[in-house]
N, C-alpha and C positions, 0 to 999 in steps of 0.2 A: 475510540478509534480516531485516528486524525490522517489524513491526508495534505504533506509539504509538497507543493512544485518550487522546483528551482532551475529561474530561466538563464542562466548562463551554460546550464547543461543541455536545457531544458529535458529534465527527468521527475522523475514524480516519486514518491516512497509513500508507500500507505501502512501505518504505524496500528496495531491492532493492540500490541501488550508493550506498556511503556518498562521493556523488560532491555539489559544487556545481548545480543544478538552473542551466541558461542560459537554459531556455526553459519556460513552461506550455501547457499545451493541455488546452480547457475541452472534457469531452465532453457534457455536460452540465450543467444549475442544480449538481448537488450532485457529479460529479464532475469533476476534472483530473489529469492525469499530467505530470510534471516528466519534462523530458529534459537530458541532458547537449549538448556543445559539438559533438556527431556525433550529435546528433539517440537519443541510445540512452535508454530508458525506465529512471529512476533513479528512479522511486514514483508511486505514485497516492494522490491524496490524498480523500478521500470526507469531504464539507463538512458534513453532516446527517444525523441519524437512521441512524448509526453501532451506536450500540445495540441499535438493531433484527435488525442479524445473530447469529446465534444460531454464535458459532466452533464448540461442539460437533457442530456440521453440515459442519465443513469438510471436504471430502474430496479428498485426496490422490491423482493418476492419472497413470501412468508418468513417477514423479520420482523420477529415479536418485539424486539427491540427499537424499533422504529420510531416510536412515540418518543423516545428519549436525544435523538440525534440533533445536533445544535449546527448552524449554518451558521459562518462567521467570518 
């Protein structure tokens, strides 16, 4: 998983499968989530006001994968 911010837009995209996106699906004005060719959720991309989340609030809850996540 990797999360880009990109401050000219300031928007955020959070990359879950380093997959071709086939399809968008708008959930709203400021967000969408890219699926792959089986419909499976490969990022959500957040259009605006990115910024405003504050990551030192991210919180983490029964992710066994956790142990592996790299801060960089």
């Amino acid at each position: 998983m990797k999360i880009d911010y990109f401050k000219e837009t300031d928007s955020m995209y959070i990359e879950f499968l380093d997959k071709t996106a086939t399809s968008t699906v708008a959930i709203n004005d400021n967000i969408a989530v890219d699926l792959d060719e089986n419909e499976n959720l490969i990022g959500i991309d957040i259009h605006s006001q990115a910024s405003k989340f504050n990551l030192n609030d991210l919180e983490f809850k029964n992710v066994p994968q956790i142990k592996n996540i790299k801060f960089g």
